[in-house]
C-alpha positions as CSV (number, residue, x, y, z in Angstrom):
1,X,0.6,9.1,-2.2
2,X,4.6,9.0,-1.5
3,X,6.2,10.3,1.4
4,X,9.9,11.5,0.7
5,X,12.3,11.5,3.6
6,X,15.1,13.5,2.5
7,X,18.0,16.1,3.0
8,X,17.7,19.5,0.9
9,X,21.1,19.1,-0.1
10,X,20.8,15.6,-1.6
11,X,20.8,14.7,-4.8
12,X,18.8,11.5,-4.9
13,X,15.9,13.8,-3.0
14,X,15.7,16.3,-5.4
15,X,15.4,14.1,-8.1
16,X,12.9,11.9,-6.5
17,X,10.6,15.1,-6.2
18,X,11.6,16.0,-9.8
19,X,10.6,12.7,-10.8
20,X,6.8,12.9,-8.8
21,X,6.1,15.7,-10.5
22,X,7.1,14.5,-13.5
23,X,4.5,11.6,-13.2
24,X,2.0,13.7,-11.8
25,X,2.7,11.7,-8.2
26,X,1.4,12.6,-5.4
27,X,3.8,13.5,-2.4
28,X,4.5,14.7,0.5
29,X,8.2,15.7,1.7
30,X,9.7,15.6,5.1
31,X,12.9,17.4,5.7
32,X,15.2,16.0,8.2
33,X,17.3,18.5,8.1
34,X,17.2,19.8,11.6
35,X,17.4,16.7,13.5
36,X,19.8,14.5,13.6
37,X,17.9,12.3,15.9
38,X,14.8,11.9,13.7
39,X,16.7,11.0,10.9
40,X,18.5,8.2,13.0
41,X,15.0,7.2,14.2
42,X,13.4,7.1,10.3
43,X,16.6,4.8,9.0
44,X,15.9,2.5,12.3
45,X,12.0,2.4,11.4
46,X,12.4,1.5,7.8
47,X,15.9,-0.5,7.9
48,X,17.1,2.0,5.4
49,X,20.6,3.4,5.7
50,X,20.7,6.3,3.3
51,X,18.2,9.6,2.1
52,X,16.2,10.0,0.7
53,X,13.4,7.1,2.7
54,X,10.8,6.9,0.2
55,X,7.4,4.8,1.4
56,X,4.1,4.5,0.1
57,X,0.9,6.1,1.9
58,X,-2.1,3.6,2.4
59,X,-5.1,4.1,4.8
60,X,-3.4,3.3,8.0
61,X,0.0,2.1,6.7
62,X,3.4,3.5,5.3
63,X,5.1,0.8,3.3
64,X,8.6,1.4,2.6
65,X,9.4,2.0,-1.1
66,X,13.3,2.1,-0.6
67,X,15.4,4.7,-2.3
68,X,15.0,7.3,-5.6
69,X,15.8,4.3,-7.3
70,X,13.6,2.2,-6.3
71,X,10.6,4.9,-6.6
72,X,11.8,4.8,-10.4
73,X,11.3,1.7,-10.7
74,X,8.4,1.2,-8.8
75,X,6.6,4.1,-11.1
76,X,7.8,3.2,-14.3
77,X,5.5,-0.2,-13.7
78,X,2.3,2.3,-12.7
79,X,2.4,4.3,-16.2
């Protein structure tokens, strides 16, 4: 399962959702819209400067993915 990190009003969010449910991927999404602070914190956590944060749901771990274009990448190899 993916969580998303992301603005509504960015593009590269709403095409990384487009693109889960396109592959029938699991996700979870996370607007940031309403605090500035959190989203500061979330780009210091994973060393990631823009939205969306995309990262990878294990057990007891979230592994950053990177970016929608990453993601594509990462689930073209899956199929």
């Amino acid at each position: 399962m993916y969580m998303i990190y992301g603005v509504t009003d960015c593009p590269h969010c709403l095409r990384a959702q487009a693109l889960c449910m396109e592959k029938d991927v699991e996700y979870v999404w996370v607007s940031m819209d309403w605090s500035k602070t959190y989203r500061e914190k979330k780009k210091k956590q994973f060393k990631w400067k823009t939205y969306p944060i995309i990262t990878r749901l294990h057990p007891y771990v979230e592994d950053l993915v990177g970016g929608f274009d990453e993601l594509s990448e990462v689930l073209s190899l899956e199929q």
